[in-house]
Backbone as numpy.savetxt, mean C-alpha at the origin, in Angstrom:
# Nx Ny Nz CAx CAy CAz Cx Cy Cz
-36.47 3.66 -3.46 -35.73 4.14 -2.29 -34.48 3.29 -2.05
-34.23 1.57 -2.26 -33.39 1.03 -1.86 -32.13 1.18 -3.33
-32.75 1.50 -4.04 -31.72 1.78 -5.83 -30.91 3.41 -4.97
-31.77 4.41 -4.11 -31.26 5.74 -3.67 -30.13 5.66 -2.86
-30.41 4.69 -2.05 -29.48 4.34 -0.80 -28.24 3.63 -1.38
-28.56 2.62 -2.17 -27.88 1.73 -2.85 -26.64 2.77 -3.28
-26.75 3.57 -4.19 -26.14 4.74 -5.14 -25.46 5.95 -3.97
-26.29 5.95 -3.24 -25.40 6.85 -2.27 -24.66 6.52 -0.98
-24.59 4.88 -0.83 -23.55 4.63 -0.60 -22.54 4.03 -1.16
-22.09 3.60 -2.27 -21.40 3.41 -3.31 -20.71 5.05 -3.33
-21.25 6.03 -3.40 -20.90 7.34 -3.88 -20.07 7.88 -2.50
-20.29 7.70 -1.73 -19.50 7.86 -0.69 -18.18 7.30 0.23
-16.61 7.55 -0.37 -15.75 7.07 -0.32 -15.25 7.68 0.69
-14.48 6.27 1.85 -14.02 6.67 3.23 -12.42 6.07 3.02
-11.47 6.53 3.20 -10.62 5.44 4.06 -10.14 6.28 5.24
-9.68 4.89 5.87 -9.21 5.37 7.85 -8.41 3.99 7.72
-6.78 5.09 8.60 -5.96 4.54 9.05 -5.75 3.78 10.56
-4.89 3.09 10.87 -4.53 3.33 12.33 -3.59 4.49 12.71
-3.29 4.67 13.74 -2.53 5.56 14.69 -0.93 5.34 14.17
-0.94 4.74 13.48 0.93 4.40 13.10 0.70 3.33 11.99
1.66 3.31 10.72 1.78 3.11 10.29 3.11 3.11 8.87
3.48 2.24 7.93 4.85 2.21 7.28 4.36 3.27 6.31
5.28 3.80 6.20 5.37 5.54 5.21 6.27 5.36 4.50
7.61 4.59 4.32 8.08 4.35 3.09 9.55 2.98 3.49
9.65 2.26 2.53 10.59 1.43 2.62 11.53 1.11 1.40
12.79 0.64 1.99 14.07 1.22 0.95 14.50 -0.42 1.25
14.55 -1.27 0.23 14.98 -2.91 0.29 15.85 -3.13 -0.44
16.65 -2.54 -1.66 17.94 -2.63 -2.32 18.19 -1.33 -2.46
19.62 -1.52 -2.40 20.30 -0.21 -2.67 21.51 -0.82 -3.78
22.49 0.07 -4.13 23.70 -0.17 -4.88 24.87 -1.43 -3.54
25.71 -1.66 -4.02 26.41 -2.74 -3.24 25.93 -3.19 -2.11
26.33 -3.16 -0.80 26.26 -3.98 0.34 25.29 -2.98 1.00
23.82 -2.57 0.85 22.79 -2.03 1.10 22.76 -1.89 2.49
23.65 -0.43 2.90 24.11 -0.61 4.12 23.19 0.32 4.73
22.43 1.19 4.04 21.48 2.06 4.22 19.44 1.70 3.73
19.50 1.03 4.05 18.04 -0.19 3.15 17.61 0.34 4.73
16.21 1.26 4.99 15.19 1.44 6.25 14.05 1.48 5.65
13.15 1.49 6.87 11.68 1.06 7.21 11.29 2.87 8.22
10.57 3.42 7.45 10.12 4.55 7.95 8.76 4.60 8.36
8.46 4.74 9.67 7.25 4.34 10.21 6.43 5.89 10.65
5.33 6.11 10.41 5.34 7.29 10.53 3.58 7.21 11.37
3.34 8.02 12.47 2.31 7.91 12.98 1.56 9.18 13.10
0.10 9.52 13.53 -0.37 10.40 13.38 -0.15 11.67 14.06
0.16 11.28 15.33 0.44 12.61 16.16 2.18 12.78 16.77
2.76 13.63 16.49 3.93 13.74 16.97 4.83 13.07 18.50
5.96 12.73 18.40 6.41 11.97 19.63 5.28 10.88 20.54
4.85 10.10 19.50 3.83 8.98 19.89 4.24 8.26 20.52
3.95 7.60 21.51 4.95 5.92 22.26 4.56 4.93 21.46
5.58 4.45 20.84 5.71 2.98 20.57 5.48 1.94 21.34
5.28 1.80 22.73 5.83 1.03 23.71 4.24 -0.30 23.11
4.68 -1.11 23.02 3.35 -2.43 23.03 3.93 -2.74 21.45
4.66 -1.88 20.41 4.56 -2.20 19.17 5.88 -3.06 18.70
5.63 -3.66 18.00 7.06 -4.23 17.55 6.71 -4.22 15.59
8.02 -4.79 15.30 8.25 -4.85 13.43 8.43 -5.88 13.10
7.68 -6.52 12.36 8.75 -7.91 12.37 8.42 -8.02 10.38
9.47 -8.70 10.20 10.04 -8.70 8.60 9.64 -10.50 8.25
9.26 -10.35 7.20 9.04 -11.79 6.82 9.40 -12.34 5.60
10.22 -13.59 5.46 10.72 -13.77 4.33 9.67 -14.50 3.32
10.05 -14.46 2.11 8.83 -14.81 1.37 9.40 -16.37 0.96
10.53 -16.60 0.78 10.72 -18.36 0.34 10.14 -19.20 1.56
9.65 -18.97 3.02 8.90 -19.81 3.55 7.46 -19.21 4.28
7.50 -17.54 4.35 6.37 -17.25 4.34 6.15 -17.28 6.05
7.73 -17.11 6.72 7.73 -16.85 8.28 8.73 -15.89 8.49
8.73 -15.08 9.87 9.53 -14.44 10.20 10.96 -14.89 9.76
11.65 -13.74 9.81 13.18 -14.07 9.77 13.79 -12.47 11.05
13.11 -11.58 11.14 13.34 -10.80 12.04 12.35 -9.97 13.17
12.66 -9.78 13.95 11.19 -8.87 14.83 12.43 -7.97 15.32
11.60 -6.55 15.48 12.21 -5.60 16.28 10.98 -4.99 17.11
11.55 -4.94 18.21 10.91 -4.46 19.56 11.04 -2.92 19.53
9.29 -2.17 19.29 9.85 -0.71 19.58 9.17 -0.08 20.96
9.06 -0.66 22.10 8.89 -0.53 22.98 10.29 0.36 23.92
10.10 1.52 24.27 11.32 2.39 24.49 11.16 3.22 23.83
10.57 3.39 22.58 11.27 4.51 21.66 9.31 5.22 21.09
9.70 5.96 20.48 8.68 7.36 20.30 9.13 8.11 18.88
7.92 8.44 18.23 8.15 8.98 16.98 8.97 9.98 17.63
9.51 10.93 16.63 10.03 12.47 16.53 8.58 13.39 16.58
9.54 14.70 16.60 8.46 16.01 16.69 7.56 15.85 15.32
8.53 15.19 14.07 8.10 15.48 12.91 7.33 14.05 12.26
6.90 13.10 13.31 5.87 11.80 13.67 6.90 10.94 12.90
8.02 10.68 12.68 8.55 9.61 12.40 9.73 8.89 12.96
9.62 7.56 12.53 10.81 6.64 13.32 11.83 5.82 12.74
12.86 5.66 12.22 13.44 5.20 11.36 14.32 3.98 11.77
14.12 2.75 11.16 14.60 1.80 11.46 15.21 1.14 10.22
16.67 0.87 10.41 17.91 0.78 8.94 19.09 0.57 9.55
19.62 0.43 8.12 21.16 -0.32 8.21 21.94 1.04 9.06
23.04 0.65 9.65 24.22 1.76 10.44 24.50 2.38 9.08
24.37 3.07 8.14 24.84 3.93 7.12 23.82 4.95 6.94
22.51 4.80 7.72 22.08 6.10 7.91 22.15 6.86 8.91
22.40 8.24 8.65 22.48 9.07 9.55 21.58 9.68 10.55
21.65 9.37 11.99 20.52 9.95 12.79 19.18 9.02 12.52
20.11 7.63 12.42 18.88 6.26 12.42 18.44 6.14 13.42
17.18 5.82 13.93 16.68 5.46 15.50 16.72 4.19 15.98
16.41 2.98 15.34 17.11 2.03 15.69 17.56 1.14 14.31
19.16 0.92 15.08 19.98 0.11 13.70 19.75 -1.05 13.73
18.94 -2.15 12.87 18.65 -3.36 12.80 19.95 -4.12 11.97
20.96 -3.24 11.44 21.86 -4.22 10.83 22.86 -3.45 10.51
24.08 -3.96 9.34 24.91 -2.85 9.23 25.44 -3.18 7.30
24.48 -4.46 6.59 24.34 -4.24 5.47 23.92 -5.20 5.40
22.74 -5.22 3.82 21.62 -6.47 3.64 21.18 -6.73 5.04
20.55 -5.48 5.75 19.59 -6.11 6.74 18.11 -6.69 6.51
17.76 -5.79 4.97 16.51 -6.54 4.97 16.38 -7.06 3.48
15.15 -7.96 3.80 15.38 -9.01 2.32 15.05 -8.39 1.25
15.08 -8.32 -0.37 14.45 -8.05 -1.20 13.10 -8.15 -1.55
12.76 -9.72 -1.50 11.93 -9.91 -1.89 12.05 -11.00 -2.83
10.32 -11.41 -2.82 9.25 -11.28 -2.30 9.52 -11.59 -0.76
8.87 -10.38 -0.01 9.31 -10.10 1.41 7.96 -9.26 1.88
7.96 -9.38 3.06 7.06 -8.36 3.45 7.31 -8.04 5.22
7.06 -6.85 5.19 7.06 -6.06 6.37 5.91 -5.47 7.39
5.52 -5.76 8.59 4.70 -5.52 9.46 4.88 -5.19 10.82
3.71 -4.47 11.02 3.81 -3.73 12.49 2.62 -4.22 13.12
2.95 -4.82 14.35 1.92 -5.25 15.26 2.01 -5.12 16.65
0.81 -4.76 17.34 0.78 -4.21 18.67 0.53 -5.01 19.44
1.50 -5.99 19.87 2.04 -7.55 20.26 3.27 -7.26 20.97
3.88 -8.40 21.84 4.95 -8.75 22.13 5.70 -9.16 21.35
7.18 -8.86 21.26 7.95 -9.53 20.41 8.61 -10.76 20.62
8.34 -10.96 21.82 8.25 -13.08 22.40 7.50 -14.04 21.99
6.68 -12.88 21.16 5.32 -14.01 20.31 6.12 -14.41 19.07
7.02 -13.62 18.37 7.19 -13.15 17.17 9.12 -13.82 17.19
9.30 -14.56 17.75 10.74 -15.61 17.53 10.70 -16.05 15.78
12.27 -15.90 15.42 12.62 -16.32 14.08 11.49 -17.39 13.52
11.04 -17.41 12.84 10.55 -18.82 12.24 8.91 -19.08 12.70
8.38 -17.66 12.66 7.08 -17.79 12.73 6.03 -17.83 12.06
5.06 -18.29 11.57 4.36 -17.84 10.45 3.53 -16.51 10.07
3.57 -16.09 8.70 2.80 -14.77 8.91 1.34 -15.07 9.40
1.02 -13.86 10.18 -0.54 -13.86 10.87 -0.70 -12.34 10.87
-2.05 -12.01 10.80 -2.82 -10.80 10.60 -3.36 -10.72 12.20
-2.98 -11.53 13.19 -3.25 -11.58 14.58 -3.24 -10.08 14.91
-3.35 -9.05 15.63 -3.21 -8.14 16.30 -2.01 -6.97 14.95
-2.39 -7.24 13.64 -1.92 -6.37 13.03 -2.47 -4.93 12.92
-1.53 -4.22 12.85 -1.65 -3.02 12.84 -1.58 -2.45 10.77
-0.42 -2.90 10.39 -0.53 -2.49 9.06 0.91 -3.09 8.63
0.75 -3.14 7.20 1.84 -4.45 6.63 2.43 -3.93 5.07
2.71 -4.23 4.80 3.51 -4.02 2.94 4.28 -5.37 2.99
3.53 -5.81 1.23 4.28 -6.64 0.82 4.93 -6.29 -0.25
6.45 -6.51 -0.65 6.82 -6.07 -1.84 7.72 -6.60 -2.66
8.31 -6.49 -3.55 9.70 -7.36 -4.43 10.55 -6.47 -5.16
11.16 -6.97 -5.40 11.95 -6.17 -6.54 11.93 -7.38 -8.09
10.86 -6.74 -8.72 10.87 -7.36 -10.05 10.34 -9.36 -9.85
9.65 -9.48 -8.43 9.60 -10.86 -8.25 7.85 -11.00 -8.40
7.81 -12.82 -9.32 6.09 -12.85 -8.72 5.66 -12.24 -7.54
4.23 -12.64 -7.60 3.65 -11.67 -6.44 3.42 -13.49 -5.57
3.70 -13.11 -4.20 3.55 -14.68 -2.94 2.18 -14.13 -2.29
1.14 -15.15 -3.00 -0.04 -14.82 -2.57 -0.19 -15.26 -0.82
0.53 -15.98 -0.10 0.66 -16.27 1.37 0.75 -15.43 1.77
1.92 -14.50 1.75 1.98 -13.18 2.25 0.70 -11.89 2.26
0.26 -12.05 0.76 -0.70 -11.34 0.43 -1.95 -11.56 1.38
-2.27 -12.83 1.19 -3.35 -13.43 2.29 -2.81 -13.50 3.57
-2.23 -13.39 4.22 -1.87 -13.65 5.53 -2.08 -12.51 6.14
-1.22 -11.53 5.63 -1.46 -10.02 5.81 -2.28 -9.53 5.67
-3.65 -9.95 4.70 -4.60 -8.98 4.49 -4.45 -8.09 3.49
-3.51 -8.36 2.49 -2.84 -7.23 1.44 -3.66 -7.54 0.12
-3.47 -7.09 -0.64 -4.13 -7.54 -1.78 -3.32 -6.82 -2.94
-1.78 -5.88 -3.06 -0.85 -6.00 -3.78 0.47 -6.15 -2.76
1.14 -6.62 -4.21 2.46 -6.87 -3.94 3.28 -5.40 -4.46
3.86 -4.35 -4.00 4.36 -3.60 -4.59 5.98 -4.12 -4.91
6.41 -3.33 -6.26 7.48 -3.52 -6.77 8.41 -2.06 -6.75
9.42 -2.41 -6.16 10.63 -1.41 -5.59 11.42 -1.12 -7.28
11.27 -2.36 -7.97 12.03 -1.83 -8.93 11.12 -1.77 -10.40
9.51 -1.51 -10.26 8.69 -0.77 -10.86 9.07 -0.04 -11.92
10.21 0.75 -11.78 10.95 1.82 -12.83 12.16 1.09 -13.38
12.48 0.08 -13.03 13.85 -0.15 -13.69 15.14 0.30 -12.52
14.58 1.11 -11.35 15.64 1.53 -10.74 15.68 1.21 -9.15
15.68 -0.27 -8.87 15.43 -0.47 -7.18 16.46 0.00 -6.75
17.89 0.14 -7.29 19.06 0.41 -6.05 18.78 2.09 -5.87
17.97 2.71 -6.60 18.48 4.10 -5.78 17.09 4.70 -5.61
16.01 3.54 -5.75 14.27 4.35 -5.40 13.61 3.62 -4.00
12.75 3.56 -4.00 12.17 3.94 -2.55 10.38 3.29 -2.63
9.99 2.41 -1.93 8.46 2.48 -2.18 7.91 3.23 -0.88
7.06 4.07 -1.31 7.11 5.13 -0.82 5.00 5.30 -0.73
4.59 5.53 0.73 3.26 5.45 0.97 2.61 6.58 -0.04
1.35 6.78 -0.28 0.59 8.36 -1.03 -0.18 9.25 0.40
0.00 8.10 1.27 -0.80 9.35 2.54 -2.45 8.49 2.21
-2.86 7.62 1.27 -4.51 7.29 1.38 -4.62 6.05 1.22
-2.99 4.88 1.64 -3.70 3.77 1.53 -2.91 3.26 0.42
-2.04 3.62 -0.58 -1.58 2.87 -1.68 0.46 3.53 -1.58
0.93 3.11 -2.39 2.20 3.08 -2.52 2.96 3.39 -3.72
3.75 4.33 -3.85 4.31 4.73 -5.52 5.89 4.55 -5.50
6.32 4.36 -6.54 7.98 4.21 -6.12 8.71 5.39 -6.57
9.62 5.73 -6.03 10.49 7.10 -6.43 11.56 7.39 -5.55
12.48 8.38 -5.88 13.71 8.75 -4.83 13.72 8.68 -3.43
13.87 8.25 -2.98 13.80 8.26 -1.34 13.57 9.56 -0.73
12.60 9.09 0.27 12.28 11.09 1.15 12.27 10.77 2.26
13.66 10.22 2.83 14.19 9.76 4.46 13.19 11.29 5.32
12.41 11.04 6.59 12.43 11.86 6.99 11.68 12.99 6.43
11.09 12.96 5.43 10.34 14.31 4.61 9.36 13.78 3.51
8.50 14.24 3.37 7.41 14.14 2.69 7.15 13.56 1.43
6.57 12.30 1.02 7.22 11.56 -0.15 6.44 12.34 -1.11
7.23 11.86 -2.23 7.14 12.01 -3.50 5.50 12.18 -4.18
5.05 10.80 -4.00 3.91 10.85 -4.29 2.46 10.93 -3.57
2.80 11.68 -2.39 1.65 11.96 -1.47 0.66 12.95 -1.93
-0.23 12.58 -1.84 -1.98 13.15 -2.34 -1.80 14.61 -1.86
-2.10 16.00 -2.65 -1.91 17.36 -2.03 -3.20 17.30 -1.31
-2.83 18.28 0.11 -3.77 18.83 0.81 -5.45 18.76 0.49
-5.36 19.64 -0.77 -6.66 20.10 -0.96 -7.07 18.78 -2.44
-6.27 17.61 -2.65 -6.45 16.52 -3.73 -7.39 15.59 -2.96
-8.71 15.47 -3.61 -9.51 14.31 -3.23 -9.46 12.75 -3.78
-9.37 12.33 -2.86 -9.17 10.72 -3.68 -9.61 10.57 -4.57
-10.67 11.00 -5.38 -11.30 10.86 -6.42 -10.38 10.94 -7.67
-9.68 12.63 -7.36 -9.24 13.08 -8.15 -8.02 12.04 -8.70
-7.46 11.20 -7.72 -6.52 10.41 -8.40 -6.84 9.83 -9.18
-7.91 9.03 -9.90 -8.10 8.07 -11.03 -9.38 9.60 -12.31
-8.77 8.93 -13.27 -8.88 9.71 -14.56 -10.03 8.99 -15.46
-11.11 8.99 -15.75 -11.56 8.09 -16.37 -12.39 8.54 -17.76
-11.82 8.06 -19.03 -12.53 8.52 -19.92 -12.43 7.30 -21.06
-13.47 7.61 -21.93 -14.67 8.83 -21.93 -15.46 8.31 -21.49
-16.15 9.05 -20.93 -17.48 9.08 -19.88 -18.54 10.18 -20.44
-19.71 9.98 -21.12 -19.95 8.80 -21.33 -18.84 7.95 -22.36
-19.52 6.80 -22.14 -18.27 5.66 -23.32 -18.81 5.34 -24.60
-18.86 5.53 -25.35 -19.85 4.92 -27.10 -19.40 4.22 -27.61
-17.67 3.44 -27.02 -17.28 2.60 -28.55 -16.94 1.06 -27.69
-16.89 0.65 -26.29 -17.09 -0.38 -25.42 -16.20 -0.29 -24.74
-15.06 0.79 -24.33 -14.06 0.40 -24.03 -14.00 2.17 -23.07
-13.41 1.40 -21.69 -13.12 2.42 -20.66 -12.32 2.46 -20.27
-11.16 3.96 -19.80 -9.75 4.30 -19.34 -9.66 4.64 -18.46
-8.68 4.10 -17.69 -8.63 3.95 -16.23 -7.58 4.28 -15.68
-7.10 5.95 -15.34 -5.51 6.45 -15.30 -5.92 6.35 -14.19
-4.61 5.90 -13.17 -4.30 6.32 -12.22 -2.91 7.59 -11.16
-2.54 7.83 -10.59 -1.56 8.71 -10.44 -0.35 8.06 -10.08
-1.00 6.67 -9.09 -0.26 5.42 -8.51 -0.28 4.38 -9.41
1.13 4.35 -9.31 1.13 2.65 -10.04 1.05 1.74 -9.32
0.11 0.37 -9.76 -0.68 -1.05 -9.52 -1.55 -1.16 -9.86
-1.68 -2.87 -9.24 -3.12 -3.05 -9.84 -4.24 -2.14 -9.28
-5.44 -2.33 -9.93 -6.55 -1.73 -9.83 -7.73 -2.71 -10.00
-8.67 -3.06 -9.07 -9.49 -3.88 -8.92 -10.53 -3.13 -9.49
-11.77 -3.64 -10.34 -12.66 -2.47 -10.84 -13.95 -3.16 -10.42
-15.00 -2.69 -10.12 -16.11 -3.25 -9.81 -17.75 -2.41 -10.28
-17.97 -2.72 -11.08 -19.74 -1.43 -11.82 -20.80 -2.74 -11.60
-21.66 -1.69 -11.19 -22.95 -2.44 -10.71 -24.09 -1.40 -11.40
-25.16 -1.92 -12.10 -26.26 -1.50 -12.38 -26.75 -0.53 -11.38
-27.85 0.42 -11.70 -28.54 1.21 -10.77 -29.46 0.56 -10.26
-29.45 -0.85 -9.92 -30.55 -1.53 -9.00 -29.95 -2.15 -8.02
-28.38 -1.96 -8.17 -27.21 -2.81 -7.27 -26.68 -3.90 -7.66
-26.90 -4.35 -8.75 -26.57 -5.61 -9.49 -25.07 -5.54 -10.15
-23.57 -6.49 -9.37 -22.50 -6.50 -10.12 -22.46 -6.74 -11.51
-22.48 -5.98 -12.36 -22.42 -6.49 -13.32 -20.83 -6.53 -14.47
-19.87 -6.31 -13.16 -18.21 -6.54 -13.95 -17.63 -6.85 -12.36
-16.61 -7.24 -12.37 -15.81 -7.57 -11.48 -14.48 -7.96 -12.11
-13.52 -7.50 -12.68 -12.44 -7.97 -12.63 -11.35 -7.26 -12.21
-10.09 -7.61 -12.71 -8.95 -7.27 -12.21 -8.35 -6.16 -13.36
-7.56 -4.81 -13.14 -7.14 -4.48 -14.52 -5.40 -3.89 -13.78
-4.30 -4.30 -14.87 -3.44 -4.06 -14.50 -3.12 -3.07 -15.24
-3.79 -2.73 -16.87 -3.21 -1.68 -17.44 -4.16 -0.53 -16.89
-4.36 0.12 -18.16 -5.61 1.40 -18.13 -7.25 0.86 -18.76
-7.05 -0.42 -19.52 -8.42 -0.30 -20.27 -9.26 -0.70 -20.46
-10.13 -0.89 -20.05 -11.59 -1.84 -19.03 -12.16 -1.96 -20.59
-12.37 -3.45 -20.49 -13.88 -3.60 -21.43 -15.06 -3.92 -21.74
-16.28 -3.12 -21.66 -17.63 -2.83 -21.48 -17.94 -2.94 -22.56
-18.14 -3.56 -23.51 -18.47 -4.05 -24.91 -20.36 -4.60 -23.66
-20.25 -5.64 -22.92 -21.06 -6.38 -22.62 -22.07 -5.56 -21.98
-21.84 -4.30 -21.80 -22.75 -3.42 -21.01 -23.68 -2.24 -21.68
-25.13 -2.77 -21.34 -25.89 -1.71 -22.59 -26.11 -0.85 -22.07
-26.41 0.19 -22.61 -26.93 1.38 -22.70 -27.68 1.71 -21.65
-26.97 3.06 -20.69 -27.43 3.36 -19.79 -26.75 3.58 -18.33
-26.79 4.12 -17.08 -25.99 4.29 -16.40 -25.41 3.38 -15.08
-24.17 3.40 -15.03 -23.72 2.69 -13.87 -22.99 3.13 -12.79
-22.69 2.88 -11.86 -21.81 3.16 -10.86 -20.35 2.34 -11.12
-19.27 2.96 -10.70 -18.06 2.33 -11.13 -17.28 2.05 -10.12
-17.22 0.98 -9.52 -15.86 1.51 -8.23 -15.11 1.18 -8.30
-13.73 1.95 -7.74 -12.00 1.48 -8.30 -11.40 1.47 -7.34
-11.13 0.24 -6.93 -9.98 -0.26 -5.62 -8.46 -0.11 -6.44
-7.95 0.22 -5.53 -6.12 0.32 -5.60 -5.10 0.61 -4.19
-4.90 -0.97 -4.02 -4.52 -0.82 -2.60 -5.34 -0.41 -1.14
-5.30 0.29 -0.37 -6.34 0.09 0.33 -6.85 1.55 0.33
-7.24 1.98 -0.85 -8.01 3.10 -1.38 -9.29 2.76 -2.31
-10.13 3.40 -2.12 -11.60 2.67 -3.09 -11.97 4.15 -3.79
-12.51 4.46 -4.45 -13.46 5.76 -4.88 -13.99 5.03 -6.21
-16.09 5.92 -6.25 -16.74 5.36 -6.96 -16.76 6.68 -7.65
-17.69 6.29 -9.13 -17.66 7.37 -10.26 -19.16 6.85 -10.65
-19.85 7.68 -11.39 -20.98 7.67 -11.99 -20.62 7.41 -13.73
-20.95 6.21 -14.41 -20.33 5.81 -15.94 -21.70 6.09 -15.97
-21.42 6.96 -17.70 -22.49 6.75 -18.50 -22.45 5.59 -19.72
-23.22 4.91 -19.91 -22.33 3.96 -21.73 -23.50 4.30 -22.35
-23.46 4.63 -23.67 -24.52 4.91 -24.67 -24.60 3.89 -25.75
């Protein structure tokens, strides 16, 4: 009975957001990045901001360098709020008017705090966070940030080779993909309607016969992998950055598989023969 329970909750994949949260962010552009925003997007239309603020954190000391107060202001009809350089059009609030925000390693957060707490030169804290992104363009990953925040990737803006004109951009379940900017409209790589989290990771062959397991995802990053015996016993835990897990060490017979990526989890049933 406890191997039943064990297996069916493993098999049962949840995630839950808060009420507001970052939906896509733009940190280099071509020259004097006069258009670089933070698109915040919340669940129900014309939401109050009022209690929330933003604050930006630089990664060479791993403290604030900006807070913005969104107390006053309210998503749109279409749940979003846009905060960027004066070169976008029908911006809601202008935090700068070029290189307002850092490259990176940098990271960005929303917390339902005062912004008198949150003066230049503060350290990052997961205090009263609401939700955070850490990211770079082409830089190590600053595990402070990572830990401070509660994050566990660093996303990369210039992932493709192309940070001045792409976008890291939310999927709608918890993880982040990079691509053209979708100011205002529905990104790129958001999960369809009727797409179950599951369906995002690809895994073959299943069963496996030769020791070795593939691990597509739809999103690019890392991918944390975790299979446990049918008695509940971890029996892998590591980290995989490409596609190809190796189970050479695992005999014959079935496991449960679970695949973290960002703050998305879904489990699979492995067979290995």
């Amino acid at each position: 009975m406890k191997t039943i329970i064990f297996i069916a909750s493993l098999l049962f994949c949840t995630v839950s957001f808060s009420q507001l949260r970052i939906n896509e962010v733009d940190v280099d552009q071509t020259g004097t990045d006069v258009s670089e925003f933070v698109e915040i997007l919340s669940d129900s239309p014309n939401f109050s901001l009022d209690g929330y603020i933003v604050v930006f954190y630089n990664g060479s000391d791993d403290e604030s360098y900006k807070t913005v107060d969104l107390t006053g202001y309210s998503t749109d009809s279409e749940k979003f709020l846009i905060l960027g350089g004066s070169g976008i059009p029908d911006v809601d609030i202008v935090i700068g008017t070029s290189n307002a925000i850092q490259n990176g390693p940098d990271a960005i957060a929303i917390y339902q705090d005062s912004a008198s707490n949150f003066p230049n030169g503060t350290p990052v804290t997961s205090v009263n966070l609401i939700d955070a992104i850490v990211y770079g363009t082409n830089d190590e990953d600053d595990p402070e940030l990572l830990a401070g925040l509660n994050q566990t990737v660093q996303y990369d803006e210039d992932l493709n080779g192309n940070k001045d004109t792409e976008s890291i951009q939310s999927d709608g379940a918890g993880s982040f993909c990079v691509n053209l900017p979708t100011l205002r409209a529905e990104n790129a790589c958001v999960l369809g309607i009727n797409q179950s989290l599951i369906d995002r990771f690809k895994i073959y062959p299943n069963p496996a016969t030769n020791g070795y397991l593939y691990i597509n995802s739809k999103i690019n990053g890392v991918k944390i992998i975790s299979v446990f015996d049918v008695l509940g016993k971890q029996v892998i835990k590591t980290t995989l950055n490409g596609e190809r897990l190796d189970i050479s060490a695992l005999k014959s017979g079935v496991y449960i598989l679970k695949i973290e990526q960002g703050k998305t989890s879904a489990t699979k049933k492995l067979v290995v023969k």
